[in-house]
C-alpha positions, 0 to 999 in steps of 0.5 A, a space after each residue: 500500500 505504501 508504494 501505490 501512494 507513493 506513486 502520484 497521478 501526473 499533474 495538470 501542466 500548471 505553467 504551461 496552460 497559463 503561458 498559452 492562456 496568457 498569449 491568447 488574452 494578451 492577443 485578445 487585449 491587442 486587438 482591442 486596443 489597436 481597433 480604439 481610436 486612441 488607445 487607452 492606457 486603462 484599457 491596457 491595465 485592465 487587461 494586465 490586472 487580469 492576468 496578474 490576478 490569474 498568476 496570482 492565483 495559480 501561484 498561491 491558490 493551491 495553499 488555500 484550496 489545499 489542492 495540487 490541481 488547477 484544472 477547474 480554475 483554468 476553464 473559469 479564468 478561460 471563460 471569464 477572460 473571453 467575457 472580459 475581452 467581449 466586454 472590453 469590445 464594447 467600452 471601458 467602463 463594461 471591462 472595469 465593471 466586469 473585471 470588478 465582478 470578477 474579482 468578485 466572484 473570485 473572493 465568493 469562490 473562495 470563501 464559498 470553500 471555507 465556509 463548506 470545508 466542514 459538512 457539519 458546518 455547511 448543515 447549519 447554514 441550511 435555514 439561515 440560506 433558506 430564509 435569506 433566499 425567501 427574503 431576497 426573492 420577496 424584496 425583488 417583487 417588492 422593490 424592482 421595476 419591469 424592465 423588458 417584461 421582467 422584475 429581474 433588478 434591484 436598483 441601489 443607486 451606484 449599482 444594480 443586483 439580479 437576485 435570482 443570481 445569487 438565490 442559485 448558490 443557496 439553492 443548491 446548498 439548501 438542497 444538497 444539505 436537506 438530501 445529504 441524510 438518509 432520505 425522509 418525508 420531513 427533509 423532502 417536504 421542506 426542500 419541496 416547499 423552499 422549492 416551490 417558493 423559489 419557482 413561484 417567485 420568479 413566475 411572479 417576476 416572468 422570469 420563466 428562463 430561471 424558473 426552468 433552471 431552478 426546477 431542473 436543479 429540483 428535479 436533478 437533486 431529488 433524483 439523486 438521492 431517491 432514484 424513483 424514477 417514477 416519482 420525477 415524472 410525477 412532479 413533472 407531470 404536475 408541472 406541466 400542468 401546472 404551466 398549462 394552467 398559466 397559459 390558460 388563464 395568462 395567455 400573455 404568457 405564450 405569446 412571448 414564445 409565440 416566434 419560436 420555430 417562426 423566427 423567419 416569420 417574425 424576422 423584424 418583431 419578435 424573431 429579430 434577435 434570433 435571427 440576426 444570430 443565426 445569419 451573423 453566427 454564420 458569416 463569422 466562419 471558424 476564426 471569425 470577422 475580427 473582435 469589434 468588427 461584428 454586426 451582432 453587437 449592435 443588436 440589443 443584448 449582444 453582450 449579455 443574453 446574445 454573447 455567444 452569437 457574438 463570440 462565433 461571429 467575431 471570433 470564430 466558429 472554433 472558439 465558440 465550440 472550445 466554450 461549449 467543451 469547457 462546460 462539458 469538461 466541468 460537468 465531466 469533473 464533476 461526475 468524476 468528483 462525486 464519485 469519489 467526494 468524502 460525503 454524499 453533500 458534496 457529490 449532491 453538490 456538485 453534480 446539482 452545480 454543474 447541472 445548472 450550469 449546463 443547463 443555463 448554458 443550452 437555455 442560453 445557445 438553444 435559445 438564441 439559434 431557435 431550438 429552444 424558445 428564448 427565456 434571456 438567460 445569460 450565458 455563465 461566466 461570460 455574459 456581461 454582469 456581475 450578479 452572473 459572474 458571482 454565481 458562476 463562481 459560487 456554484 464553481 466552489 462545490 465541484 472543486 470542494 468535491 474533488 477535494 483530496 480524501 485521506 485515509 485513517 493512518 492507523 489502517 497502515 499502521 496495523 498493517 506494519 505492525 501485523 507481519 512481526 506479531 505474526 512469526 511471534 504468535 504461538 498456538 494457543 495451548 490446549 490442555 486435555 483432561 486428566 485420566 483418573 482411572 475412567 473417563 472423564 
C-alpha cells in the first residue's frame, strides 16, 4: 500500500496552460486596443490586472484550496477572460465593471470553500440560506421595476443586483444539505416547499428562463438521492400542468414564445434577435470577422443574453465550440468528483452545480439559434454582469470542494506494519486435555 501512494497521478501542466492562456488574452487585449481610436492606457491595465490576478492565483491558490490541481480554475479564468475581452469590445467602463465582478466572484469562490470545508458546518447554514433566499426573492417583487417584461433588478443607486443570481448558490446548498441524510418525508417536504417558493417567485417576476433552471436543479437533486424514477415524472407531470394552467388563464404568457420555430416569420418583431444570430453566427466562419468588427453587437443584448452569437461571429466558429467543451469538461469533473467526494453533500453538490450550469448554458445557445424558445438567460461566466459572474463562481466552489483530496485513517497502515512481526511471534494457543483418573472423564 505504501508504494501505490507513493506513486502520484501526473499533474495538470500548471505553467504551461497559463503561458498559452496568457498569449491568447494578451492577443485578445491587442486587438482591442489597436481597433480604439486612441488607445487607452486603462484599457491596457485592465487587461494586465487580469492576468496578474490569474498568476496570482495559480501561484498561491493551491495553499488555500489545499489542492495540487488547477484544472477547474483554468476553464473559469478561460471563460471569464473571453467575457472580459467581449466586454472590453464594447467600452471601458463594461471591462472595469466586469473585471470588478470578477474579482468578485473570485473572493465568493473562495470563501464559498471555507465556509463548506466542514459538512457539519455547511448543515447549519441550511435555514439561515433558506430564509435569506425567501427574503431576497420577496424584496425583488417588492422593490424592482419591469424592465423588458421582467422584475429581474434591484436598483441601489451606484449599482444594480439580479437576485435570482445569487438565490442559485443557496439553492443548491439548501438542497444538497436537506438530501445529504438518509432520505425522509420531513427533509423532502421542506426542500419541496423552499422549492416551490423559489419557482413561484420568479413566475411572479416572468422570469420563466430561471424558473426552468431552478426546477431542473429540483428535479436533478431529488433524483439523486431517491432514484424513483417514477416519482420525477410525477412532479413533472404536475408541472406541466401546472404551466398549462398559466397559459390558460395568462395567455400573455405564450405569446412571448409565440416566434419560436417562426423566427423567419417574425424576422423584424419578435424573431429579430434570433435571427440576426443565426445569419451573423454564420458569416463569422471558424476564426471569425475580427473582435469589434461584428454586426451582432449592435443588436440589443449582444453582450449579455446574445454573447455567444457574438463570440462565433467575431471570433470564430472554433472558439465558440472550445466554450461549449469547457462546460462539458466541468460537468465531466464533476461526475468524476462525486464519485469519489468524502460525503454524499458534496457529490449532491456538485453534480446539482454543474447541472445548472449546463443547463443555463443550452437555455442560453438553444435559445438564441431557435431550438429552444428564448427565456434571456445569460450565458455563465461570460455574459456581461456581475450578479452572473458571482454565481458562476459560487456554484464553481462545490465541484472543486468535491474533488477535494480524501485521506485515509493512518492507523489502517499502521496495523498493517505492525501485523507481519506479531505474526512469526504468535504461538498456538495451548490446549490442555483432561486428566485420566482411572475412567473417563
Amino acid at each position: 500500500m505504501a508504494e501505490k501512494t507513493a506513486k502520484k497521478q501526473p499533474r495538470f501542466q500548471q505553467v504551461t496552460v497559463m503561458i498559452l492562456m496568457t498569449l491568447f488574452q494578451l492577443l485578445c487585449a491587442a486587438c482591442v486596443v489597436c481597433r480604439q481610436e486612441e488607445p487607452s492606457l486603462n484599457m491596457i491595465y485592465i487587461f494586465f490586472g487580469y492576468i496578474a490576478a490569474e498568476w496570482l492565483y495559480m501561484l498561491i491558490g493551491n495553499l488555500v484550496t489545499d489542492n495540487d490541481y488547477f484544472e477547474l480554475e483554468a476553464i473559469a479564468f478561460f471563460l471569464s477572460g473571453i467575457g472580459l475581452t467581449v466586454c472590453a469590445s464594447f467600452n471601458e467602463s463594461y471591462a472595469l465593471k466586469q473585471l470588478i465582478a470578477i474579482g468578485l466572484g473570485l473572493i465568493v469562490y473562495l470563501v464559498m470553500l471555507l465556509l463548506i470545508k466542514d459538512v457539519h458546518f455547511a448543515g447549519l447554514l441550511r435555514y439561515p440560506a433558506a430564509i435569506g433566499s425567501v427574503g431576497v426573492l420577496a424584496a425583488n417583487l417588492l422593490l424592482a421595476e419591469t424592465v423588458n417584461g421582467t422584475l429581474n433588478w434591484i436598483d441601489l443607486g451606484f449599482f444594480s443586483i439580479q437576485p435570482s443570481e445569487l438565490v442559485k448558490v443557496a439553492f443548491v446548498l439548501v438542497g444538497a444539505v436537506s438530501l445529504e441524510k438518509l432520505l425522509s418525508i420531513t427533509s423532502l417536504t421542506k426542500y419541496i416547499i423552499f422549492s416551490l417558493g423559489c419557482v413561484g417567485a420568479l413566475f411572479l417576476m416572468k422570469d420563466f428562463g430561471t424558473a426552468l433552471i431552478f426546477f431542473f436543479t429540483f428535479i436533478l437533486i431529488a433524483f439523486m438521492r431517491s432514484g424513483n424514477i417514477r416519482t420525477i415524472v410525477l412532479i413533472c407531470a404536475v408541472a406541466l400542468m401546472g404551466a398549462m394552467l398559466i397559459i390558460y388563464f395568462k395567455p400573455y404568457v405564450a405569446n412571448r414564445f409565440a416566434a419560436y420555430r417562426h423566427v423567419w416569420d417574425y424576422i423584424d418583431t419578435t424573431g429579430y434577435q434570433q435571427a440576426r444570430v443565426l445569419i451573423y453566427t454564420a458569416s463569422g466562419g471558424l476564426f471569425g470577422l475580427g473582435i469589434g468588427e461584428g454586426k451582432l453587437r449592435d443588436v440589443y443584448a449582444a453582450s449579455t443574453d446574445l454573447v455567444f452569437g457574438l463570440i462565433c461571429e467575431e471570433m470564430g466558429l472554433l472558439l465558440g465550440i472550445a466554450v461549449l467543451i469547457s462546460f462539458a469538461c466541468i460537468a465531466l469533473f464533476a461526475i468524476k468528483s462525486a464519485k469519489s467526494s468524502a460525503s454524499t453533500f458534496y457529490a449532491i453538490a456538485a453534480v446539482a452545480a454543474a447541472g445548472m450550469l449546463l443547463f443555463q448554458l443550452s437555455l442560453n445557445v438553444f435559445g438564441i439559434t431557435d431550438l429552444l424558445p428564448l427565456t434571456g438567460v445569460t450565458l455563465p461566466f461570460v455574459s456581461r454582469g456581475g450578479s452572473s459572474m458571482i454565481c458562476s463562481w459560487g456554484l464553481l466552489a462545490y465541484i472543486r470542494a468535491a474533488g477535494a483530496p480524501f485521506n485515509p485513517p493512518k492507523p489502517d497502515i499502521a496495523v498493517k506494519k505492525t501485523l507481519p512481526q506479531n505474526k512469526t511471534k504468535a504461538l498456538p494457543p495451548k490446549v490442555t486435555s483432561p486428566k485420566k483418573k482411572g475412567g473417563m472423564a
